[in-house]
N, C-alpha and C positions, 0 to 999 in steps of 0.2 A: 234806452237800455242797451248796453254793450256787450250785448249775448251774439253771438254768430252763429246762423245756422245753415246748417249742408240741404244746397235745392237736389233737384233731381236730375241734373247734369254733374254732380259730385262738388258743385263751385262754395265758395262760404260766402254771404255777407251777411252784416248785422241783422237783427232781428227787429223790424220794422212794424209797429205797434198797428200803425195806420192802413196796414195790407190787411189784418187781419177785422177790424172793424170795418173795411168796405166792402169785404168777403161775405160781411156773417150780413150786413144790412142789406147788399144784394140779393142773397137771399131772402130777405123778408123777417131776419128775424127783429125785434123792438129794440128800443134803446136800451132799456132795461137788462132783455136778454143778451143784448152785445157785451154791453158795459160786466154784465156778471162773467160771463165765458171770456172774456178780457182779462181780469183781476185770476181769475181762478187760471188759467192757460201759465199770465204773466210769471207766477208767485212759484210754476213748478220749470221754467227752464232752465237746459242747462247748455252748457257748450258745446256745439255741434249738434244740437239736434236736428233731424230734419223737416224738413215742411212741410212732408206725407207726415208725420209721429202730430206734429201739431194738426193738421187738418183731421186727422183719425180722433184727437182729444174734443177738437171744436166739435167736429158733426157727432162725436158720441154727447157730449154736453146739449145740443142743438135736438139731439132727437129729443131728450127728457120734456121739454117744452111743445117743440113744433115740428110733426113728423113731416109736413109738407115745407116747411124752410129749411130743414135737413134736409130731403131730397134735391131740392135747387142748389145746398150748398155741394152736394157731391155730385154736381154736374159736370164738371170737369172731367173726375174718374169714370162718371156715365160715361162718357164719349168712349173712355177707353177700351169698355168695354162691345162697342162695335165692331168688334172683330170676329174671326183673326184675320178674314182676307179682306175685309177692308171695303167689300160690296153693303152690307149694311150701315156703314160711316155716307157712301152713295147715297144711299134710296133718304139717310133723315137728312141729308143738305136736300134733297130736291123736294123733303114735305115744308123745309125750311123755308126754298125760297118760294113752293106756293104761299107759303100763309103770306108773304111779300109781295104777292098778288102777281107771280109767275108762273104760264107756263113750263114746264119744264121735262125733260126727257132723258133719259139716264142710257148710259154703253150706248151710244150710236155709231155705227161706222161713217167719217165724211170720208169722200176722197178729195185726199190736198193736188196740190200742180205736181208734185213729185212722187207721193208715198199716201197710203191710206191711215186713216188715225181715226182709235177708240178713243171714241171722249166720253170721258165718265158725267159729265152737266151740259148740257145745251137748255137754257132760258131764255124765254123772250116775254116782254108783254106791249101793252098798244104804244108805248116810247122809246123803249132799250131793251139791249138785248145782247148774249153773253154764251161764250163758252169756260169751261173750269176741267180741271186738272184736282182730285180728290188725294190728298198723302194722307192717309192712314199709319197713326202708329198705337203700337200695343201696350207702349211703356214710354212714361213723361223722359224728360234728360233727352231725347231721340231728337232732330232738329232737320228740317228739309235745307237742304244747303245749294249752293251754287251750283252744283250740277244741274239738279234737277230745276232751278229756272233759268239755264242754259235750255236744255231739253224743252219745255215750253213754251219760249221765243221762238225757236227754232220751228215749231209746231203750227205758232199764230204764224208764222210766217208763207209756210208752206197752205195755209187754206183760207187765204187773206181774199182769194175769191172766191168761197164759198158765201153757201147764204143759210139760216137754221130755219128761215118762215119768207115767206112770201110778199111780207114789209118791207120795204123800203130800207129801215133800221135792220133789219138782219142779219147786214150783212157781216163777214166774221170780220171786228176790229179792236175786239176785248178777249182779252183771258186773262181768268182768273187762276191763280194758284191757291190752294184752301188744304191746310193741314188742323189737324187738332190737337198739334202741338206746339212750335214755334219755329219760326226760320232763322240763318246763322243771319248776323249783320253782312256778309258780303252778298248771300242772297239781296237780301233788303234793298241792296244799296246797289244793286245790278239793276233789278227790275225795275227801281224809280228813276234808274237812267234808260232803259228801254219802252219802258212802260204799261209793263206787266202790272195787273193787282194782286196785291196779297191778301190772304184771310188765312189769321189763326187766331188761335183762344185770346190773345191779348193783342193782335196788333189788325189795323194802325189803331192808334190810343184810342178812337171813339168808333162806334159801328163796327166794332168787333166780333167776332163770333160768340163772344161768351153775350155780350150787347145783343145781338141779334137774336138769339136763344131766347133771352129772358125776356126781351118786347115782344116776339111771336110768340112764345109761351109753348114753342113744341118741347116738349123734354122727353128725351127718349126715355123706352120701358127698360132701359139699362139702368136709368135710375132711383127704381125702385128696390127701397132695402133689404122687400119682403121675398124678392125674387132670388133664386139663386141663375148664375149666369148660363146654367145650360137651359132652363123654364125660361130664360129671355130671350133666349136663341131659338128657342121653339115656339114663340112669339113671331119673333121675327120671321122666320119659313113660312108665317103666315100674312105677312106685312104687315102685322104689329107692329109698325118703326114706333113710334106714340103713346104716351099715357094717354092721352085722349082717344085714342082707336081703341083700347082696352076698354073704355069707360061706354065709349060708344056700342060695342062690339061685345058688350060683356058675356056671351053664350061662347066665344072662343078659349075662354078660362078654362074648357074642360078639355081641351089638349094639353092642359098640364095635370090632368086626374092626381087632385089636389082633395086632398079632405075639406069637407061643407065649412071650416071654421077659417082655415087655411085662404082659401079660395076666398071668403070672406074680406079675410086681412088686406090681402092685396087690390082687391078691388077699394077697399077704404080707403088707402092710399092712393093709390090712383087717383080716386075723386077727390081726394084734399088735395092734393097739387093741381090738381086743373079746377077747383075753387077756390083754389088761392089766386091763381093768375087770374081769374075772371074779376075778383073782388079788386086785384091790383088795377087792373082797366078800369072799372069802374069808377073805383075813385080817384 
């Protein structure tokens, strides 16, 4: 189909059929339901539309069937919504990388051989072990660029003798860069010469953050439909980072003095996406 559509960097290219069925099947919706939200999407594009106007059609389509495969599909905008400063994008990498079976510790001060540095992730567990660098952005089109993995090389550099744990492994020889949007290619292509890792929503091609997400099954309570963003953020004050902390935790819902039906809703929610993931393990 030779339709062009505008991403969210302002760029055009074609309208690629196959993005949009591994989108809707990652989330978990059926063949069925892809195949129809496919045909139905396909038959109304027009030229230049964008890929937030299409993602808005799928996941409105997506909810009518599956509120918990809806929610997984707008996990990407979930993210966005860990703002604005960018400390709660922190606290759900580090529920992330426990479920990964890491320790982990969030804003520590080390001191380097020259300077001291706030590090937003320090991980370790009984083999490896890791510091990160968190970019938070508020709006897709945004890209972490060369600067910032100049800034930390320059970082791994300075606390190349420190140590995060008492292991042997600890000591500092990894950093990570992890944004939840994407990096420019001369980032990319810095850090695979220095030896920086990256993590963003899509890259590298496999074990990706959007990959990582959907095998730990942490999804934040940003993406919940029933929530509006300031009741998420008042979540979060709570360390609500989790639909599962919600589901666990459910006596904390009365910090949003929500009507009994209301309060209801949400919590159904909740517990369909974290019985969907449980069912997805399962089988």
């Amino acid at each position: 189909m030779h339709i062009h559509v505008t991403k969210a960097d302002g760029s055009l290219e074609f309208f690629k059929v196959e993005k949009l069925r591994r989108s809707l099947r990652r989330a978990g919706a059926t063949q069925t339901e892809v195949l129809d939200i496919v045909h139905t999407i396909s038959t109304d594009l027009y030229e230049g539309i964008s890929t937030q106007e299409i993602y808005r059609r799928a996941f409105a389509l997506l909810r009518q069937t599956e509120a918990g495969a809806a929610a997984r599909y707008s996990l990407r905008r979930a993210l966005f919504g860990l703002g604005p400063t960018g400390f709660p994008f922190e606290l759900f990498l580090a529920r992330l990388f426990e479920a990964e079976g890491y320790e982990v510790q969030t804003g520590i001060i080390l001191e380097g051989k020259c300077a001291p540095h706030e590090i937003d992730i320090a991980a370790f567990n009984r083999t490896h072990s890791f510091i990160g660098e968190a970019k938070f952005h508020a709006r897709p089109g945004i890209k972490s660029d060369l600067q910032v993995a100049l800034y930390s090389y320059a970082r791994l550099l300075d606390l190349k003798e420190r140590k995060i744990c008492a292991e042997d492994h600890c000591g500092i020889t990894e950093f990570w860069l992890i944004t939840n949007t994407k990096f420019t290619t001369t980032a990319e292509a810095y850090s695979r010469c220095v030896g920086l890792n990256l993590l963003s929503w899509d890259f590298p091609r496999h074990h990706n953050l959007h990959d990582r997400i959907q095998k730990s099954g942490v999804y934040p309570i940003t993406v919940l439909s029933s929530l509006s963003s300031a009741q998420a953020a008042t979540l979060i004050e709570r360390r609500v980072i989790l639909c599962r902390d919600l589901v666990e935790n459910q006596h904390l819902i009365r910090h949003l003095h929500l009507a009994p039906e209301k309060a209801t809703a949400v919590l159904a929610e909740a517990t369909a996406i974290v019985a969907a993931y449980s069912r997805s393990v399962a089988t």
